[in-house]
N, C-alpha and C positions, 0 to 999 in steps of 0.2 A: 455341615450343611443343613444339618437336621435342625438345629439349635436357629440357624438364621433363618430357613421356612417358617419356625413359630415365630419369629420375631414378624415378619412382616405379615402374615396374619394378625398378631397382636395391634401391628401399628393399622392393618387395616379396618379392624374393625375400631380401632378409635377413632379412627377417619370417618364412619358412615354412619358416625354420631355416637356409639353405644358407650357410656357413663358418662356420657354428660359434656362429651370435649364440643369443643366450638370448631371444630377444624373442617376443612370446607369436607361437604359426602364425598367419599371414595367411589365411583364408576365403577360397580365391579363387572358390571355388562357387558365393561371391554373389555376385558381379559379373554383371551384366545389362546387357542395352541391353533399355529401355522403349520404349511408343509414349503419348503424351501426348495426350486427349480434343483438342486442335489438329491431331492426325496428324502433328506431329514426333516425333521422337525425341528420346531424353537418356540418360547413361549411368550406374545407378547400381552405388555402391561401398561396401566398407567405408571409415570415415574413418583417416585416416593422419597423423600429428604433423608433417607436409609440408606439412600442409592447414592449419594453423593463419592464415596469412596471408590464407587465400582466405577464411577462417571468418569472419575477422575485417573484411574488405573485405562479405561478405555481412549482417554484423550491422548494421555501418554505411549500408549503403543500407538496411536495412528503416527503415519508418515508424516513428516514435514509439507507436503506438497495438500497430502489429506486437510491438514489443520487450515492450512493458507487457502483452500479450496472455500471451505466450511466460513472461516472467521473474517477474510483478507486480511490476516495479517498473521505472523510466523503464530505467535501464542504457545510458547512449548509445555505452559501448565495454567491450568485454571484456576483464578484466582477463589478467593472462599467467597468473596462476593459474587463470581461468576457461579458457582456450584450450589449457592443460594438461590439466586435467580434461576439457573434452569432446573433446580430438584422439586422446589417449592412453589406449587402450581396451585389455581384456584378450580381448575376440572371443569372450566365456563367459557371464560376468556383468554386464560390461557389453559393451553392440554398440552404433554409431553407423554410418548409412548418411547418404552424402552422393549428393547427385542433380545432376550436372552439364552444361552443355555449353558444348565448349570448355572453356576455364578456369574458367569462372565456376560458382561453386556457387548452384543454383537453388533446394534444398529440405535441410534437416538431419530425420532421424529419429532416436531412439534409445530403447533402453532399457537398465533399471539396477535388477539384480535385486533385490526385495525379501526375499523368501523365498524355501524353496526350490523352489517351481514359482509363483512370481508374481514380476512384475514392474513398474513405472511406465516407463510410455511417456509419448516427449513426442514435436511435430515442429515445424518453422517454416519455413513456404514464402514466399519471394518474395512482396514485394505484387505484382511483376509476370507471376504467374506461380499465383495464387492463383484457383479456378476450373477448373484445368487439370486436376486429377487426382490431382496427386503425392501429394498427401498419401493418398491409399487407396490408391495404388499402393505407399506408403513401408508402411501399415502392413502389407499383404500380404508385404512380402520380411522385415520385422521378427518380425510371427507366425512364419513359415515356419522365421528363423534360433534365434527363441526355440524353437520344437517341440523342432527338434534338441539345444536347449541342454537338456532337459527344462521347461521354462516352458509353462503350462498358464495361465494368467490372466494378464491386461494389465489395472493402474489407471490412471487417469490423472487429474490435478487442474485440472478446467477454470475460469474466469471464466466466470460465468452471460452476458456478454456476447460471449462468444467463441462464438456460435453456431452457425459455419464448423465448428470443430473438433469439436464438441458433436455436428453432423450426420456427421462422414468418420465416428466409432464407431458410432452410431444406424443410418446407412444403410448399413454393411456389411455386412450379414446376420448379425451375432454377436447373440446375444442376451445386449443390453446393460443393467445395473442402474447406477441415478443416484440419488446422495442428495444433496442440501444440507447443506453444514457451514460453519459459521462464513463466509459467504459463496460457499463454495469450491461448486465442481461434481464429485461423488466418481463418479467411471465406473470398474466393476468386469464385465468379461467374458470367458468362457473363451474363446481363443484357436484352438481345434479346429475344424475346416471344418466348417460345416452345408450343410442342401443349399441353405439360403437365400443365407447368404455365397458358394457355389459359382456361384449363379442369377446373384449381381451382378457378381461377377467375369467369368463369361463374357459378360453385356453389356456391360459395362463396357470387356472387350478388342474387344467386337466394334464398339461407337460410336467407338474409337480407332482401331483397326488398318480399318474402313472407311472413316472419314476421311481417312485417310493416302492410301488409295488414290484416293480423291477428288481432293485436292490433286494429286496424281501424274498423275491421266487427265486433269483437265480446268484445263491451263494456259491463263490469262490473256496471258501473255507467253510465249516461247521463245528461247531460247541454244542456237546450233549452236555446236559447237568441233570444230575440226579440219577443215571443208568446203576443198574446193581446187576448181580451174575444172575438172579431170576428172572428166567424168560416171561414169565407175568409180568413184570415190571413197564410202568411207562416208556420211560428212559429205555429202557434197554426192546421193545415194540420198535419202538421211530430209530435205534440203533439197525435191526433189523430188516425195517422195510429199508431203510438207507441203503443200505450191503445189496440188497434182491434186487433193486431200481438199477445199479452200475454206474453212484454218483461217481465221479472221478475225482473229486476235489479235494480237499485235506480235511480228515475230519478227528479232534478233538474230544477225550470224554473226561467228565469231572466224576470219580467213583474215587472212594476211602476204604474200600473191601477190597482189593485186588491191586497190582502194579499193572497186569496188562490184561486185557477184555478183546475178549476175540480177534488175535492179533495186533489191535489198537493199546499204545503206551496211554496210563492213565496219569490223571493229575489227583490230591487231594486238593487244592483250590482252585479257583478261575484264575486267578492274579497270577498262576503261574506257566499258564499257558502261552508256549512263546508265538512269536509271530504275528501277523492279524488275523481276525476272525469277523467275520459278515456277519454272520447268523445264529443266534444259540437259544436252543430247544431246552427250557428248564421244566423240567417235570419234577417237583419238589412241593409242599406241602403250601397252602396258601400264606401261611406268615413266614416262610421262607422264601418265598419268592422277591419280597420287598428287597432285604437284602441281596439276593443274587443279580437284579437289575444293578445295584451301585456296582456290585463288583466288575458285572458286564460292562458300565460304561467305563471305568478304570481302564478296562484297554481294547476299550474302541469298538466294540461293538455297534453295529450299524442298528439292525434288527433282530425282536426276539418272538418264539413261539412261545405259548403257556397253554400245553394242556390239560391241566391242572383246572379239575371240578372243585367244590366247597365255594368260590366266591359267593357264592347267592343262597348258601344255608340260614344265614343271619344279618343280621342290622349289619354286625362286625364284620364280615364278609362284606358286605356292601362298599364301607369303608373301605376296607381292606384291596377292592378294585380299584374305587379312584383312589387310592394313592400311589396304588401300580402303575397306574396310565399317567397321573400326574409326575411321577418319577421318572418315567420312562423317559416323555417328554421335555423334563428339565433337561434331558441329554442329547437330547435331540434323536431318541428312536425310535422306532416307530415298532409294533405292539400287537401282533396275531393272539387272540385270545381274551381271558383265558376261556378254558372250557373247547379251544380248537381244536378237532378230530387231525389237524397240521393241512398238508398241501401234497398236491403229487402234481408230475408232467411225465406226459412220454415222450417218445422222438429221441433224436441224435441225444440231447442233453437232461436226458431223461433223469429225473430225481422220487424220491418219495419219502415224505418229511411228515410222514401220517400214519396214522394207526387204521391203515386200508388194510387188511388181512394179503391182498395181493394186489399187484400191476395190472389195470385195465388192459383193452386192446385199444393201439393207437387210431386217434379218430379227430373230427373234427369238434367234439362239443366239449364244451369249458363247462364246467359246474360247479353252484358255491350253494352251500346251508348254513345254517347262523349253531343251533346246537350241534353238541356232538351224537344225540340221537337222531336229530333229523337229517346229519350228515351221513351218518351210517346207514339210514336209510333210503341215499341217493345211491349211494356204493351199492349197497345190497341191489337196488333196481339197476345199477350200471351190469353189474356179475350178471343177473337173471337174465338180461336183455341180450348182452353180448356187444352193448353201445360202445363205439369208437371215441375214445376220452383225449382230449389234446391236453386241459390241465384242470384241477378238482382244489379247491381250498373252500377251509371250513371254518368261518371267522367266529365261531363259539357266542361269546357272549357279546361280541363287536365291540369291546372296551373301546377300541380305537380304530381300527384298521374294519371298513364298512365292506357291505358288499359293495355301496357305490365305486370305493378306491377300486375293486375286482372289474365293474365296469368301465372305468376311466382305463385300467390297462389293459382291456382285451378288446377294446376299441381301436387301438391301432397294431392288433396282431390280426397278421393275415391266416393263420391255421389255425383262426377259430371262424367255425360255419354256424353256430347258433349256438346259446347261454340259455343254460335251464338254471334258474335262482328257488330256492325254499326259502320263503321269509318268515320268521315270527314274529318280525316286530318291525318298524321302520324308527330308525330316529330321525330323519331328514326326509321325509316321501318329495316333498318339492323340488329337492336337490336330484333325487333319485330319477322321477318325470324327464326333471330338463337333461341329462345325462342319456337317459332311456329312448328322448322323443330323437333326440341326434345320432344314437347306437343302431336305432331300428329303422335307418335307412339302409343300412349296408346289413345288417346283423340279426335275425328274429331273435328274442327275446321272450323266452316263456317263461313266466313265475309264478309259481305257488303263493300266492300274498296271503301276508296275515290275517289271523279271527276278523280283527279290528282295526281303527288307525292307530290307537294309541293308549285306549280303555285296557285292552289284556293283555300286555308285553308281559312277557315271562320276566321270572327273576332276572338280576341284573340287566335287564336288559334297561337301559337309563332313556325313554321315551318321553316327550311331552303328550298329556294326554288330549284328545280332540272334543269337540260337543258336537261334531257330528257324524250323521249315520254310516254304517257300514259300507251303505251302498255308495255315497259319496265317493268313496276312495277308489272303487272299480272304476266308477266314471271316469275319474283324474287319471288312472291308471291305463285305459282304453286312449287319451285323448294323447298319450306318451308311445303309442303305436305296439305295445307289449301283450301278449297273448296271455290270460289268466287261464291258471291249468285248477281241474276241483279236487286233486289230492295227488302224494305223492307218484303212483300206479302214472295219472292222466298226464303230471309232467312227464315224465319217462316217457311213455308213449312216442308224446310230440318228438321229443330232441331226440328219440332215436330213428324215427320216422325221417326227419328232416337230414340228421347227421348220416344216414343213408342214402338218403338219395338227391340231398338238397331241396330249395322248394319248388311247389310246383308252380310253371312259367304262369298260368293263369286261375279261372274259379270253374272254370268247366267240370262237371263232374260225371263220372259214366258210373253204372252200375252192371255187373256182369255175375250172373247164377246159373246155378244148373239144377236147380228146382224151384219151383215157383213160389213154395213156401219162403223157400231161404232168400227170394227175390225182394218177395212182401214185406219180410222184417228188415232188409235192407232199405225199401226204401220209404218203411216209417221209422228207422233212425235216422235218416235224411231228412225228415222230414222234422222229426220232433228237434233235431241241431239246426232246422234254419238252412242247409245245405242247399243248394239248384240243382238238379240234374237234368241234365240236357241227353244223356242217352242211356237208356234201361234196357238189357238185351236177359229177360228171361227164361228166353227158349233153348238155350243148350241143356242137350237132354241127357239125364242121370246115366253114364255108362262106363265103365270101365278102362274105356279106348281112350285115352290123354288126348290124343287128337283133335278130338271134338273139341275139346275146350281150348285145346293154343289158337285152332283156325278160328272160332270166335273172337279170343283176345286179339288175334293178331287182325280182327278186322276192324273191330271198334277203336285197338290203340293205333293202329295207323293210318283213319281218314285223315288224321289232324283235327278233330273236331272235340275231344278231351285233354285237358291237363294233368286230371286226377282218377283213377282207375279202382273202383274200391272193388275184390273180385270175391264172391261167395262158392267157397266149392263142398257141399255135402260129398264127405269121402265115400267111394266105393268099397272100400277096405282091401279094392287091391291093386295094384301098381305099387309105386314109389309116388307119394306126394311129392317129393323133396323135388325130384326131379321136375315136374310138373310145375312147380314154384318159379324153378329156377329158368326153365324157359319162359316163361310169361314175363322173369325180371330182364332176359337178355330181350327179349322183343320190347319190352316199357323202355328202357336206355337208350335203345336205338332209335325211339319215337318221340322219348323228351319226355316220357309221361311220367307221372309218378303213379306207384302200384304198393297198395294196400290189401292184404290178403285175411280174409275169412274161412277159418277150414273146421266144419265140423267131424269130427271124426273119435276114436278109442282113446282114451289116454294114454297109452303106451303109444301109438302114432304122432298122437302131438306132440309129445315129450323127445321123438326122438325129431321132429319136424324142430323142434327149437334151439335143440341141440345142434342144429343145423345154421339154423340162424345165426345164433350166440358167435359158432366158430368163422361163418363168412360174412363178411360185411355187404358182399353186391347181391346178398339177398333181401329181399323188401319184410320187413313186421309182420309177423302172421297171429292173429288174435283168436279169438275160441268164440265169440261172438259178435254178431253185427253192431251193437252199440258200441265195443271196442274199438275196430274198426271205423266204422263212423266219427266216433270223439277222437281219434286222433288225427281223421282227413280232414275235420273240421277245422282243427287247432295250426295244423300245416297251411288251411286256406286262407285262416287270421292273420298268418303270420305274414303270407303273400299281399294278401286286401291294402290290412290297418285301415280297417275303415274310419277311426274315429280320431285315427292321428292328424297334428296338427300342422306339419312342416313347413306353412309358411311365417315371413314376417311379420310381427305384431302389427295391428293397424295404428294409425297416427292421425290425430284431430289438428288441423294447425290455429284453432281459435280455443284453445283452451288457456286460461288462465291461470300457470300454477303457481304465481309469485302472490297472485291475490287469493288463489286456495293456502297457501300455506301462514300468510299472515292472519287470514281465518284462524285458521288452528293453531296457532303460538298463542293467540290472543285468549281464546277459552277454551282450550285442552286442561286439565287438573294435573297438577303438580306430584311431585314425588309421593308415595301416600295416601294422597287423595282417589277419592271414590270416582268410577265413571260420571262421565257430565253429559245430558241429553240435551242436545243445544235447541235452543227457540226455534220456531220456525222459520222465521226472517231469516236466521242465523243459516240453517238449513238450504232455505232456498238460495242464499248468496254461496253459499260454499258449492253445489250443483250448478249455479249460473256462473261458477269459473269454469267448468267445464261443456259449457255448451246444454247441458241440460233445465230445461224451465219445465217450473212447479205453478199448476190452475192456482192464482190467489187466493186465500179466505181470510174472510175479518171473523175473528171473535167479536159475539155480541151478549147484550146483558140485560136485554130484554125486549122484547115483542117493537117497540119504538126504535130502539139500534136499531133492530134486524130491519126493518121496514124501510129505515134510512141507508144502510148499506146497500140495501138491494135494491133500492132507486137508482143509488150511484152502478152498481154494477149493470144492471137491466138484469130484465123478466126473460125467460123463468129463471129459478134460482132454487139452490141445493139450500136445506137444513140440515145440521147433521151435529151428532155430538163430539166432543171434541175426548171422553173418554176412552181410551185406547181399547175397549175389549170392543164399545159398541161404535166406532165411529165410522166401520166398515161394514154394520150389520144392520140392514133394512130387515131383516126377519127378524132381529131384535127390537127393533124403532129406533132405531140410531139414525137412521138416513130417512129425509124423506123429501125426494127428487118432483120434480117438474111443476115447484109449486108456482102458480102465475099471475099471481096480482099479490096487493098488499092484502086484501082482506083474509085471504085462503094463508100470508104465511103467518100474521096472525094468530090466527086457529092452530096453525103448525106450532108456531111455538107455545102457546098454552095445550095443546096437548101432548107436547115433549115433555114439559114442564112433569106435565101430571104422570104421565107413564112412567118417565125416568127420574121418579123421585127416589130413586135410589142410589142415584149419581150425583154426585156436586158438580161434575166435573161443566162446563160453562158451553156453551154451545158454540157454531158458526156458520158465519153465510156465505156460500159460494157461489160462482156463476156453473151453469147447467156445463159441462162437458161433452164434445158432441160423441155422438154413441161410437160403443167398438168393443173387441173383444177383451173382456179385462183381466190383466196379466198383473202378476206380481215378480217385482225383480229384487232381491236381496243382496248383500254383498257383509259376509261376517270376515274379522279377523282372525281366526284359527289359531290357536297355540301350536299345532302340530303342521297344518297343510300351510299357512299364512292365507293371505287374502284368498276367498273361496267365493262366486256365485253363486246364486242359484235362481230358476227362474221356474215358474211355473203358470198357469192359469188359476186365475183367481177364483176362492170358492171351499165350502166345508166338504166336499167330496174329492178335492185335490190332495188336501191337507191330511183327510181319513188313509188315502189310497195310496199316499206317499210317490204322486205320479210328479216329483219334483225333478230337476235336472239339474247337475252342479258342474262346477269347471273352476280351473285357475285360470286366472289374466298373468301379463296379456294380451289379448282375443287379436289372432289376424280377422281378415272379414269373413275367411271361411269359417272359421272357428265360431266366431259371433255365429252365423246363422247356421250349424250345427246346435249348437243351447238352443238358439230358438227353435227348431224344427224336435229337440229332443223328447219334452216330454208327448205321455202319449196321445192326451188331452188337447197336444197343440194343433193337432189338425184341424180344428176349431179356423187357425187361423188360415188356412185355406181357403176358407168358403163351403160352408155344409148347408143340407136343406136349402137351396136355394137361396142362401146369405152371398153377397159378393166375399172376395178374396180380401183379410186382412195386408196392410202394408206392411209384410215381415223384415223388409228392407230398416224401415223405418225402427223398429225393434231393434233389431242387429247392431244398428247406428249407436243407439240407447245401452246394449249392452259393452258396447268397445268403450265408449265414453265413463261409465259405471267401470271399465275395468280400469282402465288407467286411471279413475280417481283413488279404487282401493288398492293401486298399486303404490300410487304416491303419496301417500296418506297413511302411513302403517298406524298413526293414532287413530283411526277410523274403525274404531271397534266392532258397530253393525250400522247398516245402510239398508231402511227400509222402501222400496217406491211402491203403494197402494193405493188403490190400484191405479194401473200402466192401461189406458183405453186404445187401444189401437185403430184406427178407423182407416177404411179403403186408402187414403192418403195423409198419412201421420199420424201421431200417437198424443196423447195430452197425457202428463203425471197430473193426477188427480190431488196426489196427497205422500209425504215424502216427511221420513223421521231419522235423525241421526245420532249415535251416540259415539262419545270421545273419550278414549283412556289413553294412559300413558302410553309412548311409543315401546312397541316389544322389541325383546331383541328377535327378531325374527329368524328362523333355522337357517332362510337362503335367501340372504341381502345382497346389499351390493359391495360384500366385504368379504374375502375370503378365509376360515376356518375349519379346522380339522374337526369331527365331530366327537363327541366323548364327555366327560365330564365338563371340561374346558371349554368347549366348543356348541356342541349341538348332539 
């Protein structure tokens, strides 16, 4: 197998021209690792004249009925001319994707162009393998590879009895047309992502990629590899916590030092392990690992853990991971690690498959960390806390298995009441959003996000990197409805707060002390977090008698006029605080309120107040100080608000042109190789006027007689301005010079351009005056990391200093659109200040849904400048609009489904 992996890298790289072959480029953009409605994996590919053999080994198993289905007609072996024909593709006109694992080919796709934007698709999956998916996973990577070829419609010729195939077109969300001919089944539909097809896709990945995880969390059987009799040891750790957890299941160990280990019969190989086996935990040395995957898949291993550090010491290491994940996945398994601290659940079916020193207490909050330090550091915070843990998995270096997968499966478990995530890195943040924005209706969601988006991933961590700022990514992050916690300590806080008490029903918030100092710092943490408090009671007065302070609590928490109770108690140093606590928690339950406690007091009091806490769960978070306290009612409020989530429907323009945007862009986009292309202006403004958006005309001129002539034809008054990108926006440089009003004065204009900007060649132009308004700039980059991204701001060199920009992904429902515009802080501008009437923000909004659905459809759409955007009381006028075009990316989250990782994303 090893021997045939280098061959078809050899033949691929002679495919994508390297020594000189003529042979058409190999695609290697399409290559993907899938997940299969079973929660296996498979790897699909272009087909390759290599493949002939396998093609042919796969026609021959399919059924008779399969063959007749596919060919209409029996066909029991494919001729060398038939094996010709479908191996040997040009990657243009015709494409053929194969779906593998292992060696075997599971599924063929293909199509063969008819015209020139139609095509005939066909596919033929596996009778054993039929049911699983492939075939709507095949036609997703086939649309996607057609778009790019320019192909806008897929035929296809079905048998009225092939009702399988009949359904994969029907139920993809394309809106499919079927006539009967001559017995035939005639399926004709446009290929463009609707939101329908987008709806199925993303369920589609999410009943697969939460499968997976299913399989993964809840093994039947267990395979240890690498455990020794030292209790140090990896292997023999995850042996241990296994034993303490009370798996019930059969469990397997691979050790060469011993015949039996803790009661458990040993094997010296995997191969010899009888029976099946779900899950095996290899803790073995990193070039040992390669080989113990093949042995795993030899007999059938589903899923494996690798806690196994060293991938990321070296270049070789680096290797060394994708060829573990690529291996894995030739078998179709799917791959926790390496570098995972493993997984633990409590409850009825409680396991622990992690090097947790012990079993949390059973609760409702899910937790996942990407290293094995920052996962031990979730643990460590779970133990201090005393948080009630429902299931904990530590995806290490996320070779394959993401936190996303973690989110897709605890989305449809009901015993989990909120997910604390630690990220260090995102591979996919877009994919991450749209998962997160649909979780955090039912689900809060607090995560520790990374330095960066994509700039500082730790070793192995396999990231595309972004060019834009940090702050960008909280944006996109807040508009996904997900609570940003500021270090590990601030998440713990939340999720234990919440997994206590649940959230609170609304944002009301009460303050309650019993001295007035500890009142004050209370509610200038409330104040400095942005918090509202609706009722401040700092008259309970410092004394010994508990009393006093329940009858308080019990009058503020039961007007019904707070949700959220943050209580400051400066200890007496005598009573029982504990107790004191605990009635306050039994009056907040009965009131629906949620209670957060501040308790200054001894360190041996607090120490034994936590101790308190840790062991009972219907006690509320007691913190040592009011900022604590604060930042975690804060983060609980977040998580009720979501202020900045987006949950409705994208908006939809029905005059937008995208058959005449896209022959735009096939037409002077730059080829393989080729450097980005800044298209004309003309070019620009027809690409925006398929969308509904119009650009203020200008003519370039070339000297003082144009100009005079242009601006006859336009009419008085008229803009000069340079056509040079640094100054063509900058009247404080002499770039622009507005409300000139006859010919004699532009004249004068343009010989004093002349003379001023002799330092520019760049050629001048005449425009008609714009009628006044607040000048906005609207941007739209392609992201290697986030994909299409706005951003919007108010125009100007104090915006740009101050970084008062505002960014989002498309695309924009209309709420959404007029959140960007209201966001940045400068935009209140468009209000109406000083005495200016109210910009039309309406109008804006319009402007930005239109902008987003272009850079959605348009992934060649590298950056989209609009400068300035004049907004005036009733519409807006684009002043001035630049565009640049590069090849299309393979984007992180299209409209094609992929596993992420080496393969993938």
């Amino acid at each position: 197998m090893a021997e045939r992996r280098e061959g078809l890298r050899s033949l691929r790289r002679r495919a994508t021209g390297s020594g000189g072959s003529s042979a058409p480029a190999y695609p290697a953009h399409w290559e993907a690792d899938i997940a299969l409605r079973d929660g296996s994996a498979a790897h699909l590919r272009p087909i390759l004249p290599e493949d002939a053999d396998a093609l042919q080994a796969f026609h021959q198993r399919q059924s008779e009925r399969s063959r007749y289905l596919r060919f209409f007609a029996p066909m029991p072996r494919l001729s060398p001319r038939d094996l010709e024909r479908f191996t040997v593709v040009d990657h243009h006109d015709r494409v053929a994707f194969v779906v593998l694992v292992g060696d075997d080919i599971l599924a063929v796709g293909r199509y063969d162009r008819v015209e020139q934007d139609a095509a005939e698709v066909a596919f033929n999956v596996s009778d054993a393998h039929q049911g699983t998916g492939l075939a709507s996973v095949l036609l997703e990577h086939l649309a996607a590879a057609a778009r790019e070829r320019g192909i806008r419609v897929f035929t296809a010729e079905v048998l009225p009895q092939n009702s399988r195939m009949i359904n994969v077109f029907t139920d993809a969300g394309f809106d499919v047309e079927r006539t009967l001919d001559d017995g035939v089944v005639l399926v004709s539909f446009r290929i463009d992502p609707t939101v329908r097809s987008l709806a199925v896709m993303a369920e589609r990945e999410h009943r697969a990629e939460a499968r997976a995880m299913e399989r993964l969390l809840h093994p039947e059987s267990v395979l240890l590899v690498g455990v020794s009799s030292r209790a140090d040891s990896a292997g023999g750790r995850f042996l241990t916590a296994l034993e303490l957890s009370g798996y019930t299941g059969a469990v397997h160990v691979i050790a060469r030092e011993a015949l039996e280990l803790r009661g458990h019969s040993t094997y010296a190989h995997i191969g010899d392990v009888p029976g099946t086996v779900d899950l095996a935990v290899i803790a073995l040395r990193p070039e040992s690992c390669l080989a113990a995957i093949e042995e795993c898949a030899a007999i059938g291993v589903h899923s494996v853990v690798i806690p196994t550090e060293g991938f990321t010491d070296s270049e070789q290491g680096g290797r060394l991971q994708r060829e573990l994940v690529a291996r894995a996945r030739l078998h179709g398994i799917r791959l926790l690690g390496p570098g995972s601290l493993g997984f633990l659940r409590t409850g009825e079916d409680a396991i622990s498959l992690s090097l947790a020193p012990a079993m949390p207490r059973r609760g409702p909050v899910a937790l996942a960390g990407q290293s094995s330090a920052l996962s031990a550091l979730l643990l460590a915070g779970t133990d201090t806390r005393g948080v009630g843990i429902h299931e904990f998995v530590g995806v290490g270096n996320r070779a394959d298995v993401s936190l996303n997968d973690t989110l897709q499966h605890w989305e449809d478990d009901e015993n989990v009441g909120v997910i604390g995530l630690a990220l260090e890195s995102m591979g996919n943040p877009r994919k991450f959003t749209r998962i997160a924005r649909r979780l955090t209706r039912r689900v809060p969601v607090i995560v520790l996000r990374p330095p960066g988006v994509g700039s500082t991933a730790p070793p192995g961590h396999d990231v595309r990197s972004s060019t834009l700022p940090r702050r960008a990514l909280d944006q996109v992050l807040d508009s996904a409805g997900v609570v940003q916690a500021g270090g590990v300590d601030h998440l713990m806080d939340i999720v234990d707060a919440i997994g206590r008490q649940g959230l609170p029903p609304g944002a009301r918030v009460g303050l309650l002390s019993n001295t007035a100092a500890l009142g004050a710092a209370l509610r200038g943490a409330t104040d400095q977090a942005g918090v509202e408090v609706v009722a401040d009671n700092r008259s309970v007065p410092l004394s010994s008698d508990p009393r006093l302070v329940q009858r308080a609590f019990t009058s503020m928490a039961g007007r019904g006029q707070t949700d959220l109770l943050i209580a400051g108690m400066l200890d007496p140093l005598t009573g029982d605080p504990v107790e004191v606590i605990r009635q306050m928690a039994t009056v907040a339950r009965h009131s629906e309120v949620a209670l957060l406690v501040c308790l200054i007091t001894s360190a041996e009091r607090y120490a034994e107040v936590q101790r308190a806490v840790r062991q009972d769960p219907r006690l509320p978070p007691v913190h040592a100080t009011p900022f604590g306290a604060v930042r975690a009612g804060a983060g609980m409020l977040a998580a009720t608000l979501r202020p900045a989530a987006d949950d409705d429907a994208p908006a939809q323009r029905e005059d937008i042109d995208r058959l005449a945007a896209r022959d735009l862009v096939e037409s002077h986009r730059p080829e393989g190789g080729q450097e980005s292309t800044d298209l004309a202006p003309e070019n620009v403004s027809a690409l925006l006027a398929a969308y509904g958006i119009s650009v203020l005309p200008a003519w370039t001129v070339q000297d003082a007689e144009d100009a005079v002539e242009q601006a006859s034809r336009i009419g008085y008054p008229v803009v000069l301005k340079s056509t040079d990108p640094v100054l063509r926006h900058r009247p404080d440089l002499g770039g622009v010079r507005s409300g000139i009003p006859d010919a004699v004065q532009l004249r004068h204009a343009v010989s004093a351009m002349r003379h001023d900007l002799a330092f520019s060649t760049a050629p001048l132009e005449v425009q008609a005056m714009a009628p006044p308004g607040v000048p906005m700039v609207v941007r739209s980059v392609e992201d290697p990391s986030l994909g299409p991204v706005l951003s919007l701001s108010v125009a100007g060199d104090a915006t740009d200093l101050l970084d008062d920009i505002a960014y989002a992904i498309p695309p924009f429902s209309e709420s959404a659109a007029m959140r960007l515009v209201d966001a940045p802080a400068s935009a209140v501008k468009l209000r109406g200040t000083r005495g200016l009437p109210p910009a039309d923000r309406g109008a804006l909004a319009d402007l930005v849904v239109r902008v987003g659905l272009l850079a959605e459809d348009v992934p060649e759409l590298a950056a989209l400048e609009l400068h300035p955007v004049l907004v005036g009381q009733d519409g807006l006028t684009v002043v001035s609009a630049t565009a640049r075009l590069d090849a299309a990316p393979n984007r992180t989250d299209s409209a094609r489904r992929v596993l992420s990782g080496p393969a993938g994303v």
